[in-house]
N, CA, C and O atoms as a GROMACS GRO file, in nm:
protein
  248
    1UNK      N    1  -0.422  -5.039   2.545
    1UNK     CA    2  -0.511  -5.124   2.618
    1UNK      C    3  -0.460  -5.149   2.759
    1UNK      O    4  -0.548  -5.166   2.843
    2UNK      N    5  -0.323  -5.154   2.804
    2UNK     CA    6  -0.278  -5.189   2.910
    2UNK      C    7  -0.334  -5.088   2.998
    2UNK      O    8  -0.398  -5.115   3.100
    3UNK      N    9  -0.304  -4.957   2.952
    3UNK     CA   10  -0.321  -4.823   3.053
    3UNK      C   11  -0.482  -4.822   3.113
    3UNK      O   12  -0.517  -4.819   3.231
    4UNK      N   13  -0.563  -4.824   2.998
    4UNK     CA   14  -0.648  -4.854   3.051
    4UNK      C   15  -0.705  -4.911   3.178
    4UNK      O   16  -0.758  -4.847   3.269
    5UNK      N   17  -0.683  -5.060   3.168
    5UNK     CA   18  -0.636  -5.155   3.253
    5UNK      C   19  -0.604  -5.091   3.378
    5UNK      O   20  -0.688  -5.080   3.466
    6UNK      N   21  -0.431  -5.028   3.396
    6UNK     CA   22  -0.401  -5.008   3.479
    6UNK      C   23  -0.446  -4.869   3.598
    6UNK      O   24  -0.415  -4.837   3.713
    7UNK      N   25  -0.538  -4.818   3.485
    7UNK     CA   26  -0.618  -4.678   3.563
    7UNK      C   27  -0.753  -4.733   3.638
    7UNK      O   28  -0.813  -4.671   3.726
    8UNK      N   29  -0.783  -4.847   3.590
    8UNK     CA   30  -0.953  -4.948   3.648
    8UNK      C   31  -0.870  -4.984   3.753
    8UNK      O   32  -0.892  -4.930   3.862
    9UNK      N   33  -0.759  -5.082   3.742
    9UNK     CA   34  -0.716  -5.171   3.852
    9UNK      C   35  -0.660  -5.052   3.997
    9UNK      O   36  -0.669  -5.086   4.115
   10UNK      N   37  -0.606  -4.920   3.954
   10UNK     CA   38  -0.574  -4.785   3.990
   10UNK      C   39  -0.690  -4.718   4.079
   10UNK      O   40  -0.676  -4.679   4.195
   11UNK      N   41  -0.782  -4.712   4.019
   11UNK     CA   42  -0.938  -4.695   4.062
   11UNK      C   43  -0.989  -4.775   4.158
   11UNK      O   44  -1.023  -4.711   4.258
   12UNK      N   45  -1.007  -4.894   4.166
   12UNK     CA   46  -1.073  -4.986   4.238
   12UNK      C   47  -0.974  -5.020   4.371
   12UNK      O   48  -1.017  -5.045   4.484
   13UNK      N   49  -0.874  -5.016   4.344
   13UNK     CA   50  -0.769  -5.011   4.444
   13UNK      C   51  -0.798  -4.880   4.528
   13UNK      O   52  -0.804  -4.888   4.651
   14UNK      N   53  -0.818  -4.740   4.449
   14UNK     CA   54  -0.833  -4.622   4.580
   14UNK      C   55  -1.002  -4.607   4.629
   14UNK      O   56  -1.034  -4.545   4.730
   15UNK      N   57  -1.069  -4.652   4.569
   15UNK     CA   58  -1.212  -4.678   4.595
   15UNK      C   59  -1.244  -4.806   4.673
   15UNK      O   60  -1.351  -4.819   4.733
   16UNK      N   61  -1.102  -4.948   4.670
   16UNK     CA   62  -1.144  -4.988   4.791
   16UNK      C   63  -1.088  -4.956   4.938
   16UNK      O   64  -1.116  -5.016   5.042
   17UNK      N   65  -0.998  -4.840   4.922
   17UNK     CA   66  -0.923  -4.770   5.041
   17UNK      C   67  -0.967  -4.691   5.118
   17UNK      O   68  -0.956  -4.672   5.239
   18UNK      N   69  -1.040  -4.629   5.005
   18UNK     CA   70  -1.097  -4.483   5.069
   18UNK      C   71  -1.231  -4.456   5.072
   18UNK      O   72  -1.278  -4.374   5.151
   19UNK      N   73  -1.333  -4.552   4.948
   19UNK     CA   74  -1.459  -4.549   4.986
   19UNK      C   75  -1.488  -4.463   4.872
   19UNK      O   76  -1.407  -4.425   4.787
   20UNK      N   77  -1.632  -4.433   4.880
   20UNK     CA   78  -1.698  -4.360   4.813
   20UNK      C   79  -1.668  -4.205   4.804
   20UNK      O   80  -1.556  -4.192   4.853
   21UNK      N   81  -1.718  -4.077   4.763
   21UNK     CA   82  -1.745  -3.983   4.829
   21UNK      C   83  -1.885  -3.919   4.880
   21UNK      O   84  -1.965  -3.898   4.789
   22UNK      N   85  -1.919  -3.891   4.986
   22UNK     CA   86  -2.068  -3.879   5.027
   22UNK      C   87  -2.146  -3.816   4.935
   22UNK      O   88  -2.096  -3.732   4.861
   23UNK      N   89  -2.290  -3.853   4.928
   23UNK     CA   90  -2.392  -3.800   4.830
   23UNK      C   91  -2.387  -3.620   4.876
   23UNK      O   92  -2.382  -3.574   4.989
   24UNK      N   93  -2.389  -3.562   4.769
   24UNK     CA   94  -2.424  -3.396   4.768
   24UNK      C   95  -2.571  -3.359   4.848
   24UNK      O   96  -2.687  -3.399   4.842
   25UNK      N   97  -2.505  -3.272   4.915
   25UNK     CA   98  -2.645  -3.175   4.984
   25UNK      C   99  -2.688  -3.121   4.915
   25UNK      O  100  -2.609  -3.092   4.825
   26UNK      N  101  -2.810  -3.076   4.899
   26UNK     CA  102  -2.911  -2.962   4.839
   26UNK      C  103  -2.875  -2.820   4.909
   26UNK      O  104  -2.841  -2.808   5.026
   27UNK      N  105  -2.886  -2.732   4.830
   27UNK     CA  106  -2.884  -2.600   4.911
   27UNK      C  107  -2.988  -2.561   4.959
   27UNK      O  108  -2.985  -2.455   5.021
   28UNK      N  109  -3.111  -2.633   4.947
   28UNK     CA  110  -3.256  -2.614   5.034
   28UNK      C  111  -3.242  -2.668   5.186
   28UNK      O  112  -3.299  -2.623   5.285
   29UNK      N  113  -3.117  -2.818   5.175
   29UNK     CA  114  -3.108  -2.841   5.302
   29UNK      C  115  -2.997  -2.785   5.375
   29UNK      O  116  -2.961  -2.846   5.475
   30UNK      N  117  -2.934  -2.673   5.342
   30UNK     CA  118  -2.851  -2.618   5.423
   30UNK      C  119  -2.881  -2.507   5.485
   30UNK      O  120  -2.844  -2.475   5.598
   31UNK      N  121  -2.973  -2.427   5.385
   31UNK     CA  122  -3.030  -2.333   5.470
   31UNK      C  123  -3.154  -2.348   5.543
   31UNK      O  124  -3.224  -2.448   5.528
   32UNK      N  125  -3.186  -2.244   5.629
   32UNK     CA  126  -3.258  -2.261   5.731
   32UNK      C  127  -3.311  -2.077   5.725
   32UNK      O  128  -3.239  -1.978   5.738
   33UNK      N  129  -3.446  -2.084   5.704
   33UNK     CA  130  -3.505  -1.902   5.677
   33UNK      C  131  -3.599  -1.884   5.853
   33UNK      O  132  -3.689  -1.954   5.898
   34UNK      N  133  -3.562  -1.818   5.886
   34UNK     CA  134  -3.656  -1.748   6.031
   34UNK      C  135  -3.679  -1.620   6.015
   34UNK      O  136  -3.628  -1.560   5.920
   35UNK      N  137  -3.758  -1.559   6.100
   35UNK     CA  138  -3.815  -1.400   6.125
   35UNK      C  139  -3.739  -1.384   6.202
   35UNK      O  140  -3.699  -1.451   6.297
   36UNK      N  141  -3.711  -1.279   6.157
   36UNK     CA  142  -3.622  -1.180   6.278
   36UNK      C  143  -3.725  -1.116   6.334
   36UNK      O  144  -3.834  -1.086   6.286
   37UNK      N  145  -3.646  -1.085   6.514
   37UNK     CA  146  -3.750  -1.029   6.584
   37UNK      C  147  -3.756  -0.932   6.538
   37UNK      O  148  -3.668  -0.900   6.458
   38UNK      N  149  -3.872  -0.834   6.573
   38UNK     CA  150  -3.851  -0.666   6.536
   38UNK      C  151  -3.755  -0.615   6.637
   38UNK      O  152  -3.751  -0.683   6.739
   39UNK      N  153  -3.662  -0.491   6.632
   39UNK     CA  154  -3.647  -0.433   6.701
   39UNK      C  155  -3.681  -0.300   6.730
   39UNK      O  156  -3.707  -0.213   6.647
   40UNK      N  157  -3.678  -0.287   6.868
   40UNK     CA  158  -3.751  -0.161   6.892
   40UNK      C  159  -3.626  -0.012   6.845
   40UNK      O  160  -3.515  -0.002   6.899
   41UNK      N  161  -3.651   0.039   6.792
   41UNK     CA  162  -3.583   0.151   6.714
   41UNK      C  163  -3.649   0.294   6.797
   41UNK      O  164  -3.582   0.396   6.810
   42UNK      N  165  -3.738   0.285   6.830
   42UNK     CA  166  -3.822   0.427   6.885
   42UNK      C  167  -3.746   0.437   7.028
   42UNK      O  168  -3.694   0.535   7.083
   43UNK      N  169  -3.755   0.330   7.061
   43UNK     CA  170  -3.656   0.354   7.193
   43UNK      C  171  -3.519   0.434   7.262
   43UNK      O  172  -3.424   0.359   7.243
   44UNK      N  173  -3.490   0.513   7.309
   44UNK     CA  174  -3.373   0.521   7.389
   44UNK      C  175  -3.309   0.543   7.500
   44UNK      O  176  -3.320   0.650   7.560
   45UNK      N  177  -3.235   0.443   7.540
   45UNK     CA  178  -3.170   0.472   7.677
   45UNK      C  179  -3.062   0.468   7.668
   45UNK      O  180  -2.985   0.398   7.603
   46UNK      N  181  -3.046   0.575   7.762
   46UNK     CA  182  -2.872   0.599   7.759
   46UNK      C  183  -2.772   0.521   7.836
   46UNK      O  184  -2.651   0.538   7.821
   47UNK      N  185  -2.819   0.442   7.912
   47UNK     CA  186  -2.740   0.305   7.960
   47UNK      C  187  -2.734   0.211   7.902
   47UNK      O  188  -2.662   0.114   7.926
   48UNK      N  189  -2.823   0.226   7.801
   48UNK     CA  190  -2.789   0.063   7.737
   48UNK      C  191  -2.729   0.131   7.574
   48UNK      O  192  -2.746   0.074   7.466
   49UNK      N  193  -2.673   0.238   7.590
   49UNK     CA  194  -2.628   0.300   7.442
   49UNK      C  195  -2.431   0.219   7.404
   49UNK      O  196  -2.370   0.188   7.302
   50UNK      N  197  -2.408   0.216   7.514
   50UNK     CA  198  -2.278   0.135   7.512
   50UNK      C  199  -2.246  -0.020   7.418
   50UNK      O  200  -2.142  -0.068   7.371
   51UNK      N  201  -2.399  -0.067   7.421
   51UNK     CA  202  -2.442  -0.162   7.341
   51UNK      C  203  -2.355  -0.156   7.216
   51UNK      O  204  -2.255  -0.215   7.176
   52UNK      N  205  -2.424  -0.071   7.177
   52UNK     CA  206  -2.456  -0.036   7.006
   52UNK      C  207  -2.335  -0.003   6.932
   52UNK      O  208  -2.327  -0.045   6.816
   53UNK      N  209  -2.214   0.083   6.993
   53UNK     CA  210  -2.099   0.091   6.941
   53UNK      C  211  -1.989  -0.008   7.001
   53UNK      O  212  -1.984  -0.092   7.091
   54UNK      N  213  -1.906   0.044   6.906
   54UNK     CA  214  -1.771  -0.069   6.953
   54UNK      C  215  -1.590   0.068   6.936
   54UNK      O  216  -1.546   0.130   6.839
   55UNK      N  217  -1.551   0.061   7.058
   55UNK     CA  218  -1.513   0.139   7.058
   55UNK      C  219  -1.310   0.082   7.092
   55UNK      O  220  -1.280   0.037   7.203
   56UNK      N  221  -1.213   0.095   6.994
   56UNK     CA  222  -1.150   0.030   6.999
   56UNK      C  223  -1.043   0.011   7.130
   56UNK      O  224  -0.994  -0.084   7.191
   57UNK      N  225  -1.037   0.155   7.134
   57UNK     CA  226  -0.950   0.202   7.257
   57UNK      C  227  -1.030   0.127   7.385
   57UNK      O  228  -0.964   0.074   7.474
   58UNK      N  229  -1.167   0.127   7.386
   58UNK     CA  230  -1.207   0.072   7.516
   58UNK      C  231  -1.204  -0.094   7.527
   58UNK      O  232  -1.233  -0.168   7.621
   59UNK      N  233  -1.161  -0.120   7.405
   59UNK     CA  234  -1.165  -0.263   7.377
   59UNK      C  235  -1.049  -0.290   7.439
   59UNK      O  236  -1.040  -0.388   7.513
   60UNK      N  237  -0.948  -0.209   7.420
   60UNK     CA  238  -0.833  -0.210   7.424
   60UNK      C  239  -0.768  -0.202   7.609
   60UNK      O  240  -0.670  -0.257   7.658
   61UNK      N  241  -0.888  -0.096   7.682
   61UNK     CA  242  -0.878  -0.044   7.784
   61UNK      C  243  -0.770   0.074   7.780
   61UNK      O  244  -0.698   0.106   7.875
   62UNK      N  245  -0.770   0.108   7.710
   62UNK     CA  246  -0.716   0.239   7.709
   62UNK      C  247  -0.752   0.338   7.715
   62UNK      O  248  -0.673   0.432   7.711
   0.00000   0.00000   0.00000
């Protein structure tokens, strides 16, 4: 009976220290759904082809 006791009095002591813990989010409110734009795929230019890869050495400047 004591332990008891001393896990309530244990409890109420870190619940009046520290508070509650905040109510749970929904996973409906975390996400967020949009359209992606289209992209144009038929397209190409060769100046803007530098875009599209990643090239380490040039990352690098080497």
């Amino acid at each position: 009976m004591g332990t008891n006791k001393t896990l309530d009095d244990a409890a109420a002591a870190r619940r009046a220290r520290f508070g509650t813990l905040p109510a749970r989010i929904a996973f409906t409110d975390m996400v967020e759904e949009t359209s992606a734009a289209p992209k144009a795929t038929d397209s190409y230019d060769p100046e803007a082809q530098w875009k599209d890869f990643n090239c380490l050495a040039r990352d690098l400047g080497l």
